[in-house]
N, C-alpha and C positions, 0 to 999 in steps of 0.2 A: 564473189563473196558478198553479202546481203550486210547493210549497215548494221544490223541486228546480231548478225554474227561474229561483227568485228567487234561490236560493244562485248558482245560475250567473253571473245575470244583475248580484250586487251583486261576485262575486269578478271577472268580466272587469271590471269599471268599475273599481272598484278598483287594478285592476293597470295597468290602462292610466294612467290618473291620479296613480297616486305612481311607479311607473315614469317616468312625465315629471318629475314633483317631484325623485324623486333623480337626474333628471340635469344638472337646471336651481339644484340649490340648492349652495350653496358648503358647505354642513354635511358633503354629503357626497361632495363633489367628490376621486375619484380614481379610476384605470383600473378598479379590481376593482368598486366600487361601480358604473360605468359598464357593463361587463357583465352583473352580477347585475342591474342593470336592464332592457337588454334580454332578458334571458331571461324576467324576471317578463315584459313585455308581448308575446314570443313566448308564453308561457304562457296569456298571456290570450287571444292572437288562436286559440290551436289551443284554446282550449277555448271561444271564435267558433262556430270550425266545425264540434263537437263536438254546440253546442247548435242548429248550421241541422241536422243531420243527426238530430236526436232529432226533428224535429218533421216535416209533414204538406208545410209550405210551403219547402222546399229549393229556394234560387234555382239555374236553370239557364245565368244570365249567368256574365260575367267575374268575379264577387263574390269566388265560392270560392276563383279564381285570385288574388284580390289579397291573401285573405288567408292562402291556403298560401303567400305569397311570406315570412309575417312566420313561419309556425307550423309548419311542415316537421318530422315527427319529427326530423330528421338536425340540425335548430339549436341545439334546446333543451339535447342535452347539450355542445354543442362552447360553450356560451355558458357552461357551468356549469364549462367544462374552465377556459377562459379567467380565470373570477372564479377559481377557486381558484390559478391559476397566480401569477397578478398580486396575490392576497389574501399570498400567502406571498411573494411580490416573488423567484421563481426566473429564475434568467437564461432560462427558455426564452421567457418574457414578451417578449423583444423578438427571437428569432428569426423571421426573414422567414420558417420553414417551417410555422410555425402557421396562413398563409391555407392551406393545403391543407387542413386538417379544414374546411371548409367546402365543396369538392369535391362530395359526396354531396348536400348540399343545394343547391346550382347545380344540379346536375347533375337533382335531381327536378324544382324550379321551371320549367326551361327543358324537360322534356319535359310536364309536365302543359301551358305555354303553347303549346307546338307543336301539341299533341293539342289542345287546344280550337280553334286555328285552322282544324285539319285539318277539326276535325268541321263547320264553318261553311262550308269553301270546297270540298268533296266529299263525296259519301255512298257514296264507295268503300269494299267490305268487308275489304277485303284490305290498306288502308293502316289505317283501324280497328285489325283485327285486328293489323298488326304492333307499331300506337304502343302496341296493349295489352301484347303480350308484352313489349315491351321498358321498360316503364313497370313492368312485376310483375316484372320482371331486377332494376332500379335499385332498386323498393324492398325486394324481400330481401337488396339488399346494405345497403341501409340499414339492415333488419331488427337486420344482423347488426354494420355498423358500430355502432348505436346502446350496444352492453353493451362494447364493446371501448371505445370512447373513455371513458366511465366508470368503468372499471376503470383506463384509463391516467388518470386523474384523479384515481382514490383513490392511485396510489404517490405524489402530490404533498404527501399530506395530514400527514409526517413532516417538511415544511420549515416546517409553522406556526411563528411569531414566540412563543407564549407558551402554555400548556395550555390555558389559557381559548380561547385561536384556533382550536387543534386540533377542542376540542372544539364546537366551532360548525361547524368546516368539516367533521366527521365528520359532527354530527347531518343537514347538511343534506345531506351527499354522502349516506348512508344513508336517507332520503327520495326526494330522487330517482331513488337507484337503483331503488328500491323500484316506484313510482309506472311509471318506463319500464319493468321489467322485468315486469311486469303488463302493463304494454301490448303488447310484444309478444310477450308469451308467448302474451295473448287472441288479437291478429292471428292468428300462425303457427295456432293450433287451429281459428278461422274457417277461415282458407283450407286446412285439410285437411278438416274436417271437414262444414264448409258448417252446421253447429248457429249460431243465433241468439243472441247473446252481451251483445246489448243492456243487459242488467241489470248487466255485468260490467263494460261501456264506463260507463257510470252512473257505478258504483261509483268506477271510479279517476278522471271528471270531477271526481267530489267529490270525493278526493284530494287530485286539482291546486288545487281550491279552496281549502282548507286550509293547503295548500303556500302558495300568495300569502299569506294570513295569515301566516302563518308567516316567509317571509322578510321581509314587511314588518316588521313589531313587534319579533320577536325577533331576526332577524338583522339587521337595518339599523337600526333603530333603540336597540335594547339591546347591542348587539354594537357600532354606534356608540360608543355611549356611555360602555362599560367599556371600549373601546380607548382614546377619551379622558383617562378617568380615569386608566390606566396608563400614558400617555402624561404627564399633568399630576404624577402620584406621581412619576415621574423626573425633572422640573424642579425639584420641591419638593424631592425629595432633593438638587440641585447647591443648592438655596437652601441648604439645612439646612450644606452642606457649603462656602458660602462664596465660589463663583463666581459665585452667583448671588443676591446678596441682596435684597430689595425692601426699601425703608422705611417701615416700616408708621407712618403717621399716626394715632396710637393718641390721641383725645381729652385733655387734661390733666384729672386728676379736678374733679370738682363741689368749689366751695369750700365748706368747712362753715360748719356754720348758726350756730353758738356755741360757742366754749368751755365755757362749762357743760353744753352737752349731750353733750358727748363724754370719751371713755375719753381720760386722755391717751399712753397707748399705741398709740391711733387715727390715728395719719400716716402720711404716705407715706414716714416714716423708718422705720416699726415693721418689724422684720427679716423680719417671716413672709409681710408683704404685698413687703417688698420680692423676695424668693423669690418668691414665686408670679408676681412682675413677671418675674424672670429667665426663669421655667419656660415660659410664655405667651409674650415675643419670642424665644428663643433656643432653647427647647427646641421653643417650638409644639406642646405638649400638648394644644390647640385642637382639632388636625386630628384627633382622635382621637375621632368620633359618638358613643360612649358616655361620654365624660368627665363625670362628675358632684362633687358636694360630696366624698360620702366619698372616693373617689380622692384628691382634692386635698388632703382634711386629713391621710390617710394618707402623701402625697408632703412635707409642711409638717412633719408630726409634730404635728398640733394637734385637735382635735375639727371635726367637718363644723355644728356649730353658730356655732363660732369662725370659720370660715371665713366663712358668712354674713353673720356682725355685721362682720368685720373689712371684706370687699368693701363693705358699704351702707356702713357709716359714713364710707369715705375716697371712694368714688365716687359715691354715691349711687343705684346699679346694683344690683338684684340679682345672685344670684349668674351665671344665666342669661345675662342684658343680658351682665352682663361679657364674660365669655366670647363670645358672638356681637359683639361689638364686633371682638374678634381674628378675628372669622373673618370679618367684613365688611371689615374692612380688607384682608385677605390676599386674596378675592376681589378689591377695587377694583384692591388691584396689580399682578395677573393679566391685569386687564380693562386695563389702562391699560400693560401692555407686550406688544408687540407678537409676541412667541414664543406666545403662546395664541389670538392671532386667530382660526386655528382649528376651537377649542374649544370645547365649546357649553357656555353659561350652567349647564346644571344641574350637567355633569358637573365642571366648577370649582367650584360651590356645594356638592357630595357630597365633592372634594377638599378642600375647605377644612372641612371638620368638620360640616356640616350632616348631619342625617339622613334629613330628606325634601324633595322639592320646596317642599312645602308651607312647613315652617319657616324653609327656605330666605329663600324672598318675601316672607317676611314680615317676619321680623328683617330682613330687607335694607331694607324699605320703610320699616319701622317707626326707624333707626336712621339713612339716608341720606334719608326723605324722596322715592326716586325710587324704579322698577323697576330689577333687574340691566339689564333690556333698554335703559332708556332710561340709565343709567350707561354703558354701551356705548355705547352711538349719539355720547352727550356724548363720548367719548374718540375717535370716529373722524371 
């Protein structure tokens, strides 16, 4: 098997496969995501049939027929019309005139299945010859449909929700354009010119390959993600603003060890810790990834040394621990009220002040004992 083949053969599995994931999982459960789904596993079935026509052994059954029913040039952009339409939430999303952009694609499906009948129940040349002509009618209108619905799909791309949106529904409209407009650019020069183009078909399969990568990772799952984020930053913000408050169960500090061992400016009366208590529930300076010592001694007015002794010695926490305590709490409360259901675990754990995944799971586990996930589970 030719490296080429195996790109082929790992990008159709691929798409067909989390293509079903994103339409079975509630993470990602909504119309637009429902779309861009079927479009990846149209993508994958016509780059199927892309890869029986690259090889020696081209089935002559009904195969081709079942899968041009999924992979039809004329699908793939009315499906990419759709996600953007529904991604930006425009009223044309629930206009009854949008089954007609599907037209073109009926309209191939049912003459390639007529002509494979044809060709089974007569070897008349003259009915042949017309399902041909009229089969090359249908698809240089498709030809030509295929850059008009994509253009009428880029004037959508001004109703995005936020730049971030934009800019995702640009990169990708700007990709697919790309990808079909190669395609039939190469068609139309096939069919005038009858020159062999194979290497050029190749070229934009690997394309589409790519393309599925592409929409997986970064648009469904990273485009996910940071919509949630933005999503969970505007809850936080009605917290911050008092409609929305949680109570954050913030442990009572560790009782000290001795009086002799301690500053007696060391309590939970001492002004500077009582500050940084303020700043931590009400200001939620937490949420802020880069919050470190110096920041806080500079917000205290004290030295980031000062800081350190003052956190251990009334909590017994470093200064770190601290700190992820408030941000574990402010996750639990997230997870434990019902407006983030939602939302998925990390992009809550990135809102509440964590930096990575990583640190995330682990100050979580390390300070509750449990996984986010199984914290979840317990609250549903």
């Amino acid at each position: 098997m030719s490296l080429l083949s195996a790109l082929f053969g790992i990008a159709i599995f691929q798409g067909i496969v989390l293509g079903v994931v994103i339409l079975r999982s509630p993470i990602f459960k909504s119309d637009a995501n429902k779309y861009l789904a079927y479009a990846v596993i149209g993508l994958s079935f016509a780059m199927l049939s892309l890869a029986y026509e690259f090889t020696e052994d081209y089935p002559r059954d009904f195969l081709p027929f079942i899968i041009d029913i999924f992979s039809s040039g004329a699908l793939f952009p009315v499906l990419i019309l759709l996600f953007i339409v529904n991604q930006v939430d425009h009223p044309l999303r629930r206009s009854g005139k949008r089954w007609w952009w599907f037209l073109p694609h009926v309209s191939s499906v049912a003459l390639s299945g007529l002509h494979a009948i044809a060709d089974l129940i007569t070897d008349s040349i003259i009915v042949k010859a017309l399902f041909d002509a009229v089969e090359l009618g249908v698809f240089l209108l498709i030809l030509a449909f295929i850059p008009g619905v994509l253009l009428y799909a880029y004037s959508f791309l001004k109703y995005a929700n936020s730049p971030r949106e934009e800019r995702w529904l640009t990169q990708l409209w700007l990709w697919v354009f790309a990808i079909m407009a190669s395609w039939v650019s190469s068609i139309i020069f096939v069919l005038f010119s009858f020159i062999d183009l194979a290497w050029v078909f190749k070229t934009i399969a690997l394309s589409a390959s790519f393309l599925i990568h592409w929409i997986t990772y970064v648009g469904i799952f990273r485009f996910k993600l940071s919509k949630d984020q933005e999503e969970i930053r505007a809850l936080i913000g009605r917290w911050k603003s008092g409609s929305i408050k949680p109570a954050l169960s913030i442990p009572s500090p560790l009782p000290l060890q001795s009086e002799e061992k301690q500053e007696p400016s060391f309590t939970e009366e001492n002004v500077y810790f009582k500050k940084l208590e303020t700043l931590c529930a009400d200001e939620r300076i937490y949420l802020d990834p880069t919050l470190d010592r110096a920041q806080v001694a500079e917000m205290l007015g004290i030295s980031p040394g000062y800081v350190s002794q003052l956190v251990n010695s009334i909590t017994g926490d470093n200064f770190s621990t601290y700190i992820n305590r408030y941000r574990v709490e402010a996750v639990k409360a997230m997870i434990a009220s019902a407006e983030f259901d939602n939302y998925s675990l990390l992009a809550i754990g990135l809102e509440s002040g964590f930096s990575s995944k990583t640190t995330f799971h682990t100050a979580f586990k390390k300070l509750t004992g449990m996984t986010p996930n199984g914290c979840r589970k317990a609250h549903s």
